[in-house]
MDAnalysis code that builds the backbone (N, CA, C; Angstrom):
import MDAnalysis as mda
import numpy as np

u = mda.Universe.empty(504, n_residues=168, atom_resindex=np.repeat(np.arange(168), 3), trajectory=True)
u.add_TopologyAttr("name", ["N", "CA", "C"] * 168)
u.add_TopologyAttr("resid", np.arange(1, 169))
u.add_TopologyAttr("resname", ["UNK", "UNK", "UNK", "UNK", "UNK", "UNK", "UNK", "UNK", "UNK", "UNK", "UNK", "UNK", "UNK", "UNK", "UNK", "UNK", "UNK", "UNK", "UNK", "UNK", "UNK", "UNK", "UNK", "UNK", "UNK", "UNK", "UNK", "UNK", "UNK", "UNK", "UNK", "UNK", "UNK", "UNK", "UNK", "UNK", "UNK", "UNK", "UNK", "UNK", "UNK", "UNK", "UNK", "UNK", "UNK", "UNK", "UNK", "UNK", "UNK", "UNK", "UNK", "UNK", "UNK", "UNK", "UNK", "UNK", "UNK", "UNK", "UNK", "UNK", "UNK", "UNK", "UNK", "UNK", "UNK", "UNK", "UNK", "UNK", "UNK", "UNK", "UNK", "UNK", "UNK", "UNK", "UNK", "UNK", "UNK", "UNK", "UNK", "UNK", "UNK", "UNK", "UNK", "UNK", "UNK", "UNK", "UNK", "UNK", "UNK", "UNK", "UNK", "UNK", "UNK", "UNK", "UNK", "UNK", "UNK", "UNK", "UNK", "UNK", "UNK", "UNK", "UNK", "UNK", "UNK", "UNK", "UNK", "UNK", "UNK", "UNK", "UNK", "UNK", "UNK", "UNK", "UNK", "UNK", "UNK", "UNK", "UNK", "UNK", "UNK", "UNK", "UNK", "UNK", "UNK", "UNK", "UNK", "UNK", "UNK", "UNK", "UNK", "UNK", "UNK", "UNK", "UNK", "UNK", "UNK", "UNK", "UNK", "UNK", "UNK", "UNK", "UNK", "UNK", "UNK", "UNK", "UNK", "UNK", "UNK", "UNK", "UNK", "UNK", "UNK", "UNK", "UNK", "UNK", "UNK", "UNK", "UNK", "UNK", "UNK", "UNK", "UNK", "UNK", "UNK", "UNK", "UNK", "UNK"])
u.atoms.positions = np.array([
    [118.959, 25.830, 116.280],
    [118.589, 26.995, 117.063],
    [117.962, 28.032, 116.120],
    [116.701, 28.507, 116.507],
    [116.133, 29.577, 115.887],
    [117.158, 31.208, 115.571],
    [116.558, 31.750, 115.098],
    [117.479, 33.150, 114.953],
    [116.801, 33.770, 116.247],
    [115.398, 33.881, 117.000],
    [115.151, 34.443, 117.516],
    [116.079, 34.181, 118.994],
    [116.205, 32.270, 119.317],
    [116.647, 32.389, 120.613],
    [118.171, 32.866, 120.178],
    [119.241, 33.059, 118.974],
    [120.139, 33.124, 119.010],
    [120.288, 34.514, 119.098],
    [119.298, 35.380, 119.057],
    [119.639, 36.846, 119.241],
    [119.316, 37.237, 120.697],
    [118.348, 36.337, 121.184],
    [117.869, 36.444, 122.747],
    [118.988, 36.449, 123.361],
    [120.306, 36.181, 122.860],
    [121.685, 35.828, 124.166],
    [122.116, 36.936, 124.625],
    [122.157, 38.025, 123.256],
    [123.024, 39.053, 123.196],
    [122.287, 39.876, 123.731],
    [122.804, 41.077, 124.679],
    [122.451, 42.205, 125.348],
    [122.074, 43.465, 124.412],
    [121.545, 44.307, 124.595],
    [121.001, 45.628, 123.528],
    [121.859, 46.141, 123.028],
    [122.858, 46.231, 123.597],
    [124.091, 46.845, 123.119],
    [124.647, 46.208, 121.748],
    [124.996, 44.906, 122.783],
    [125.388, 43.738, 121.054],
    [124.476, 43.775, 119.946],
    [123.264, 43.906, 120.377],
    [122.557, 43.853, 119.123],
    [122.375, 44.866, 118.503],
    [122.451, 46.261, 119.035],
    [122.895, 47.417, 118.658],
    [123.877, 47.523, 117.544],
    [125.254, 46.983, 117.762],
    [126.703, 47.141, 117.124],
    [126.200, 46.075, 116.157],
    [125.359, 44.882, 115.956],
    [125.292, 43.633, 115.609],
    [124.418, 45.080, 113.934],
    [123.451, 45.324, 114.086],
    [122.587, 46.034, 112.973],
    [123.524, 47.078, 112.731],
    [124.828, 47.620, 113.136],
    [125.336, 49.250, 112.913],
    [126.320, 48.070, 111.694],
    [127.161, 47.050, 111.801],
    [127.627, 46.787, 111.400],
    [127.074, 45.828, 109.755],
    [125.676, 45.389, 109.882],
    [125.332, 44.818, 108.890],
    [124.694, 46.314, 108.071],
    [124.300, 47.474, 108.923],
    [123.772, 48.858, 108.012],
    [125.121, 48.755, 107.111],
    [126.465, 48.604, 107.763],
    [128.079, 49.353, 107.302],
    [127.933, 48.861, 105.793],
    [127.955, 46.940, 106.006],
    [128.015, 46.213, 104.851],
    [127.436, 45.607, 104.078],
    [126.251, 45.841, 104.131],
    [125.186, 45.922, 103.346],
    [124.489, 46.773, 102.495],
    [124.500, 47.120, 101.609],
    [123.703, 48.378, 101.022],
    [122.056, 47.975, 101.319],
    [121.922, 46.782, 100.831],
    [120.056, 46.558, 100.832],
    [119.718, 46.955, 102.314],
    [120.005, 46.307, 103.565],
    [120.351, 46.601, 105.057],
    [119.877, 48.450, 105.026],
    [121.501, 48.843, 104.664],
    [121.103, 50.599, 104.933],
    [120.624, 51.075, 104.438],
    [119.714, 50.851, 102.687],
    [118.551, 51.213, 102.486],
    [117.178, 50.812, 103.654],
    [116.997, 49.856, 104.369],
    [116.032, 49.749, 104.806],
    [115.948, 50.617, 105.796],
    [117.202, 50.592, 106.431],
    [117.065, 51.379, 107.986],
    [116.604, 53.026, 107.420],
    [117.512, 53.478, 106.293],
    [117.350, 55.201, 105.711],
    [115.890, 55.261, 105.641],
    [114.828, 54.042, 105.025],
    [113.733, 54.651, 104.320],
    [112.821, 54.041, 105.881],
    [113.349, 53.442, 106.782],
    [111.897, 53.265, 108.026],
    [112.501, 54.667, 108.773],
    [113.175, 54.721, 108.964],
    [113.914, 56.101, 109.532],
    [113.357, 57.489, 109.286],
    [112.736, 57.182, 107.844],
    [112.505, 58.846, 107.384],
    [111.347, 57.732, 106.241],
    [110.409, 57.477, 106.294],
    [109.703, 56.794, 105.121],
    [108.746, 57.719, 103.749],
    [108.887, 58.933, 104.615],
    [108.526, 59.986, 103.410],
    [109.819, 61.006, 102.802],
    [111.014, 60.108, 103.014],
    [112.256, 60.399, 101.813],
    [111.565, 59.562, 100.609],
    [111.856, 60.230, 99.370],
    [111.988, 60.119, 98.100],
    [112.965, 59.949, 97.654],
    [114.104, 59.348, 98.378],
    [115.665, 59.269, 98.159],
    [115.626, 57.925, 97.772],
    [115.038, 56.486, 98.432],
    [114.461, 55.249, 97.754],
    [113.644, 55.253, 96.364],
    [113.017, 55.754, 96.283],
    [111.822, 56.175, 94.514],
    [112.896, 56.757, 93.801],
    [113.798, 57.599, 93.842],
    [114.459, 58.088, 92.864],
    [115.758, 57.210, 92.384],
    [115.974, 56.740, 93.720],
    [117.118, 55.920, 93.507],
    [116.688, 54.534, 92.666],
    [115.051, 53.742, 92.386],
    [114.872, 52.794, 91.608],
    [114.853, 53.760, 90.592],
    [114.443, 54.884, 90.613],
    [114.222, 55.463, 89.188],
    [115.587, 55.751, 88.260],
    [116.309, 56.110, 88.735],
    [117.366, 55.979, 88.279],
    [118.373, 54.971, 87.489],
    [118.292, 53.736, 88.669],
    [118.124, 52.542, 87.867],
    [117.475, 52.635, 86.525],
    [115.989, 52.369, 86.436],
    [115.469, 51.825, 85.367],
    [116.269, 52.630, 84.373],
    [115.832, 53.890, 84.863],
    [116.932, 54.952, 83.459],
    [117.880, 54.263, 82.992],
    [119.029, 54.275, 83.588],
    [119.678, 53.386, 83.546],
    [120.055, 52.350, 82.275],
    [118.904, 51.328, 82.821],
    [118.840, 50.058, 82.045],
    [117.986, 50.529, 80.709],
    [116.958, 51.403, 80.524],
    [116.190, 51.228, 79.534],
    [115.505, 52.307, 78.921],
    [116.082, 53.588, 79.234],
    [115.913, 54.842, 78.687],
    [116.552, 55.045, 77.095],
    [116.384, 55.598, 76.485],
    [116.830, 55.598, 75.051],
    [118.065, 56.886, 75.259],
    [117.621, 57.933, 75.930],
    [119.009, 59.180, 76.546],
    [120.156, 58.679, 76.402],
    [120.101, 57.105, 77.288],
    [121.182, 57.169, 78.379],
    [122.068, 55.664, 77.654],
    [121.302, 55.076, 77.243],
    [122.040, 54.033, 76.173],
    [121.470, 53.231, 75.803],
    [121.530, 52.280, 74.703],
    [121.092, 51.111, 73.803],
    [120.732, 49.987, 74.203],
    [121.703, 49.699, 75.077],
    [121.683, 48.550, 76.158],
    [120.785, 48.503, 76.455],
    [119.718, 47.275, 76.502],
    [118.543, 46.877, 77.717],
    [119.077, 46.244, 78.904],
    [118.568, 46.568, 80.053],
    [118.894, 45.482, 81.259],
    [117.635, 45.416, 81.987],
    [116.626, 45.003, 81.806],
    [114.995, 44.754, 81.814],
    [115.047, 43.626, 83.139],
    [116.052, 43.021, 83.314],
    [115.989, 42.490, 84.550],
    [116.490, 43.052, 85.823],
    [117.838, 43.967, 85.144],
    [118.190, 44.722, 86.391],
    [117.110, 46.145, 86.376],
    [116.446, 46.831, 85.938],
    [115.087, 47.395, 86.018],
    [113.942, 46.960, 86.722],
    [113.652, 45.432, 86.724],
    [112.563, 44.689, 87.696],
    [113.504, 44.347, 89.051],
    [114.391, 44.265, 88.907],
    [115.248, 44.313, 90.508],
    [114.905, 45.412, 90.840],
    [115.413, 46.301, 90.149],
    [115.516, 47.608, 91.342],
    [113.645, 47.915, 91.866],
    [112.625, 47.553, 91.455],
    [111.581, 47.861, 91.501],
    [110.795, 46.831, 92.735],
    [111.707, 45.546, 92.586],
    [111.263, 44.249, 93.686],
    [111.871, 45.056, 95.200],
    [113.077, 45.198, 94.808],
    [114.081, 46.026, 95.767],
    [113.154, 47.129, 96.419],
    [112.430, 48.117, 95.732],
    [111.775, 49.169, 96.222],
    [110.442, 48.724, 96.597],
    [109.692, 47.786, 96.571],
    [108.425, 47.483, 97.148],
    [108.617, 46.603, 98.163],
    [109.951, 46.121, 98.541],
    [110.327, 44.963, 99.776],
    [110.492, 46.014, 100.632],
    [110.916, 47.489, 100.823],
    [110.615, 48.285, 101.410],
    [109.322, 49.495, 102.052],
    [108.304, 48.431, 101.491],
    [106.881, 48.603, 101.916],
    [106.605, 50.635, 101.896],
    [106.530, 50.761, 100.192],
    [106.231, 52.433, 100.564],
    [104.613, 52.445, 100.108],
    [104.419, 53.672, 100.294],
    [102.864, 53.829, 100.052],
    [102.493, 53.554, 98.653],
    [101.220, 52.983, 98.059],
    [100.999, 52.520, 96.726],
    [101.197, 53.669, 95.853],
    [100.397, 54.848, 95.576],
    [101.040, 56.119, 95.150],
    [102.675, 55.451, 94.467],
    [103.886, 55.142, 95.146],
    [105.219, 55.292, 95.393],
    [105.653, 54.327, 94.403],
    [104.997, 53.168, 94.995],
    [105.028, 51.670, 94.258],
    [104.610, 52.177, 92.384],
    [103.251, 52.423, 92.537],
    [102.524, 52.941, 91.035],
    [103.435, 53.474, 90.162],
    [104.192, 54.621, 91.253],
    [104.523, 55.478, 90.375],
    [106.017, 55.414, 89.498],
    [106.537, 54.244, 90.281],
    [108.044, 53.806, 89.951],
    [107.524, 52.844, 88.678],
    [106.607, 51.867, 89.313],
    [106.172, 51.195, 87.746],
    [105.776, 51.739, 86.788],
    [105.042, 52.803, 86.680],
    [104.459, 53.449, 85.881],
    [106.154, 54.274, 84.956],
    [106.763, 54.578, 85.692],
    [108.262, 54.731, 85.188],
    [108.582, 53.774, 84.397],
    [108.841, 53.119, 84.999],
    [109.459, 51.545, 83.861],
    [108.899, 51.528, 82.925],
    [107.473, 51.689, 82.548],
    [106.346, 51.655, 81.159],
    [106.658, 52.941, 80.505],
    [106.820, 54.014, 81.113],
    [107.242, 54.911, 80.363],
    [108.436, 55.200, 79.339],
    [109.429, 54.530, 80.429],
    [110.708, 54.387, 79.788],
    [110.602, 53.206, 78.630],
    [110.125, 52.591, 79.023],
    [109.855, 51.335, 78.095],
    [109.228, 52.111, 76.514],
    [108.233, 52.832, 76.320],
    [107.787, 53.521, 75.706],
    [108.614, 54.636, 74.739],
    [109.013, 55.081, 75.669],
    [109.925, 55.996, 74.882],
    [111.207, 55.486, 74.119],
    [111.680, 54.264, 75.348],
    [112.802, 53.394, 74.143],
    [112.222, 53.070, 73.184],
    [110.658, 52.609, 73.219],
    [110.565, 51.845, 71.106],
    [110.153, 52.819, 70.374],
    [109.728, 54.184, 71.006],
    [109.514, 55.464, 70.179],
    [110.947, 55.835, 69.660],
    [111.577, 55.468, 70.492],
    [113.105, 56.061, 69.552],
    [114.000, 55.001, 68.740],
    [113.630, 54.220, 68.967],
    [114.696, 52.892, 68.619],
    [113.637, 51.604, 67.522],
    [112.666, 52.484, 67.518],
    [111.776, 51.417, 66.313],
    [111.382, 50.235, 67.002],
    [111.219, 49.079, 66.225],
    [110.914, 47.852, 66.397],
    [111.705, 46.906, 67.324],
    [111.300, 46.895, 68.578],
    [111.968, 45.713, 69.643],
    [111.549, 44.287, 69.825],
    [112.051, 43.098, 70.470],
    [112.099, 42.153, 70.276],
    [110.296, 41.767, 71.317],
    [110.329, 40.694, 71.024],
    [108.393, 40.071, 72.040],
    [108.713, 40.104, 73.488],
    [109.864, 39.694, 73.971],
    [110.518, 39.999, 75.444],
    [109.962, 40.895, 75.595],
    [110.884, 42.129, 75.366],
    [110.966, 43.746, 75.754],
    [108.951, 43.990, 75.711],
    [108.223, 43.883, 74.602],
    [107.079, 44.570, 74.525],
    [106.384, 43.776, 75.580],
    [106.436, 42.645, 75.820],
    [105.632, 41.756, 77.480],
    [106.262, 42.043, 78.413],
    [107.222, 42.713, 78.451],
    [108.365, 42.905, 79.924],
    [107.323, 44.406, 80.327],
    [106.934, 45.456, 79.158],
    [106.309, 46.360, 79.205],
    [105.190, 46.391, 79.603],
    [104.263, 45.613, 78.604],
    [102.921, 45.482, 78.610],
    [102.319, 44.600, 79.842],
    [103.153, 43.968, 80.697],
    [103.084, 42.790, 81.769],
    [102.941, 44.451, 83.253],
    [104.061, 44.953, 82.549],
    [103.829, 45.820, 84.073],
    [102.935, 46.869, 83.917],
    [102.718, 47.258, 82.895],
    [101.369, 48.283, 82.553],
    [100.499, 47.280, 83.373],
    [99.858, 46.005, 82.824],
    [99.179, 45.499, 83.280],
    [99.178, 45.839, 85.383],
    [100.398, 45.386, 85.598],
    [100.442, 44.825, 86.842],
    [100.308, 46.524, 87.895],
    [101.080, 47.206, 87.291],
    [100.138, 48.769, 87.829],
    [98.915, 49.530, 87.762],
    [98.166, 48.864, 86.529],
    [96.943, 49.179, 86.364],
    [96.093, 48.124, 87.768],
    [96.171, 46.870, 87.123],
    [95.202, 46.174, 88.237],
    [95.832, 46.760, 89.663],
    [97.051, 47.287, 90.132],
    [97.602, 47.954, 91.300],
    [96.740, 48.584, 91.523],
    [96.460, 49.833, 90.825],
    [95.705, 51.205, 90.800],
    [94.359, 50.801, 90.963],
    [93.757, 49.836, 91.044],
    [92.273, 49.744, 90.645],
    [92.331, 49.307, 91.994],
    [92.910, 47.682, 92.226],
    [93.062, 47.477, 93.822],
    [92.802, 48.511, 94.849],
    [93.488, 49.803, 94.931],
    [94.262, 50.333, 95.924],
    [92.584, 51.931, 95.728],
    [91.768, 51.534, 94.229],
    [90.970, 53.082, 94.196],
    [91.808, 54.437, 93.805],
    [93.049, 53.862, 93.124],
    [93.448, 55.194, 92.360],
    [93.683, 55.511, 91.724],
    [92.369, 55.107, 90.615],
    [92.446, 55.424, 89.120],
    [92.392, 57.410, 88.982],
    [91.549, 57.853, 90.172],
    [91.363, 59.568, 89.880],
    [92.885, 59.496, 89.817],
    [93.657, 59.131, 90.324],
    [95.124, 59.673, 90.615],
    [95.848, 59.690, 89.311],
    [96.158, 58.333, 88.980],
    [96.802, 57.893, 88.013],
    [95.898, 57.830, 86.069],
    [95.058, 58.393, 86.376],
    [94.009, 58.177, 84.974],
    [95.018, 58.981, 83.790],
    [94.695, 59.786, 83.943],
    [95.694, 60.701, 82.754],
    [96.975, 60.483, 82.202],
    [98.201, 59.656, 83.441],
    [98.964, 59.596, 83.060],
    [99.216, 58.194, 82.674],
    [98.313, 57.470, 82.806],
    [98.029, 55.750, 82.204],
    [97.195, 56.174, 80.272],
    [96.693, 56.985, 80.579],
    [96.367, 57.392, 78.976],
    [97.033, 58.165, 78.104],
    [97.898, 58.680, 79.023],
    [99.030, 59.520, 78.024],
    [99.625, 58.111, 77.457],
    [100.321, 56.798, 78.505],
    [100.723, 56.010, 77.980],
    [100.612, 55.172, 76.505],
    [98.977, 55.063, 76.773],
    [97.887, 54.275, 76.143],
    [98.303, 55.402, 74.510],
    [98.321, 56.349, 74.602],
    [98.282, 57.481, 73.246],
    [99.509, 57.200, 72.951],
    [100.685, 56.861, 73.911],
    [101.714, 56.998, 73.183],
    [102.169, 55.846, 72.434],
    [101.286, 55.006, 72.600],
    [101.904, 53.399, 72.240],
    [101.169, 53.252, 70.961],
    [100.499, 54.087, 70.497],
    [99.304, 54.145, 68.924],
    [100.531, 54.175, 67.832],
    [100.440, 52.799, 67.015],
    [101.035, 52.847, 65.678],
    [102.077, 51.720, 66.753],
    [102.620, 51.402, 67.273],
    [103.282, 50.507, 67.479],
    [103.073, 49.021, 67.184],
    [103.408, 48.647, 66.329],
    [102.869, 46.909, 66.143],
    [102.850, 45.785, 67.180],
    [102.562, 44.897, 66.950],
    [102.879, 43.227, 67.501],
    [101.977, 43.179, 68.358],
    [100.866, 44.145, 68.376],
    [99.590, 43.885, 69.158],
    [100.310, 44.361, 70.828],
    [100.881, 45.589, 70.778],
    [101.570, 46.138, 72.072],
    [100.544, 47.331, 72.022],
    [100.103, 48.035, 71.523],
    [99.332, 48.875, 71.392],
    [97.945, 48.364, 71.996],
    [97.606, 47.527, 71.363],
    [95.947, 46.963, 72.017],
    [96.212, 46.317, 73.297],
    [97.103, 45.759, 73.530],
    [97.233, 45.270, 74.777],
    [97.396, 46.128, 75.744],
    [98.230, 46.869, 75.408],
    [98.373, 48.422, 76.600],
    [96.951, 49.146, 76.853],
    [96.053, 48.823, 75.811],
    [94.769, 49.958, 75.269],
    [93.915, 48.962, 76.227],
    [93.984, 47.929, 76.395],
    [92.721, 46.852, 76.968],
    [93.543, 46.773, 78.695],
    [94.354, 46.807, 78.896],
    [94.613, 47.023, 80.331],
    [94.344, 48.213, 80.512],
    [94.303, 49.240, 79.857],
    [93.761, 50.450, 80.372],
    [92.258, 50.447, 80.509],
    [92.129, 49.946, 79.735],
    [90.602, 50.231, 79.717],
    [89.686, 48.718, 80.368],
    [90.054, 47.589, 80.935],
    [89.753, 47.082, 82.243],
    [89.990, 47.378, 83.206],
    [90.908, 48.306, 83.867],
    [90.772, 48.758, 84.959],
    [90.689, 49.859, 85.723],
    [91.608, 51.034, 84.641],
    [91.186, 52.014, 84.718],
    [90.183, 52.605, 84.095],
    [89.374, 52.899, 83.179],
    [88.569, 53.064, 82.493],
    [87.422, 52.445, 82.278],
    [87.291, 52.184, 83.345],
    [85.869, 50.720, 83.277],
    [84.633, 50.993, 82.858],
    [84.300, 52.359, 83.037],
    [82.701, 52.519, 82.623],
    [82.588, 53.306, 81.238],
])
């Protein structure tokens, strides 16, 4: 039996109590309903942002968790927000990413492709979507801040900037 005819049985009501109760016990669930409910809350964007902090800010601790950082970011684009939203949470993660090897020196080839992969993947975003005017400045602040960093993380950050944002 499909899910569709198995929900066809139940009356509005049931299916009513059926979503109040998976909002109760679910967190992913009552994030979705909070952010279609109100989709210009910033209470979803802050809440991945936080995360990444979290996992990979130099502030907040030593620890990397670079996978629980790309969760919380899969997590926030399965909730379909405007690209702006999407950009700007990734563009977080690169930042933070940034500032951890500005403070903490030399990191492992993981960490600098975990970085340089999503620079990439927000830049070609931004170009997709026509919003390099938006995002230009603060993709080159990036690009400046990554100068003197070795293992070829620097040119790689410098050549995704400059294929897609910076094209002419």
């Amino acid at each position: 039996m499909s899910l569709k005819k198995h929900l066809q049985q139940f009356s509005k009501e049931q299916l009513i109590a059926q979503i109040i109760e998976l909002n109760t016990k679910y967190k992913e669930v009552k994030t979705y309903y909070e952010f279609s409910i109100n989709p210009n809350s910033t209470k979803a964007k802050d809440e991945a942002k936080k995360i990444i902090s979290k996992c990979i800010c130099p502030d907040i601790n030593y620890d990397l968790k670079l996978r629980e950082a790309h969760k919380a970011i899969t997590g926030f684009k399965k909730l379909s927000p405007v690209e702006k939203d999407i950009i700007d949470v990734m563009l977080f993660y690169v930042e933070c990413g940034v500032n951890y090897i500005n403070a903490f020196g030399d990191i492992d080839e993981p960490f600098y492709n975990s970085i340089a992969g999503m620079f990439y993947d927000a830049c070609s975003f931004i170009q997709k979507h026509n919003l390099e005017p938006v995002f230009k400045q603060r993709c080159f602040k990036i690009v400046t801040e990554t100068d003197g960093i070795g293992w070829g993380f620097h040119d790689e950050v410098s050549e995704h900037y400059y294929s897609f944002i910076e094209t002419h």
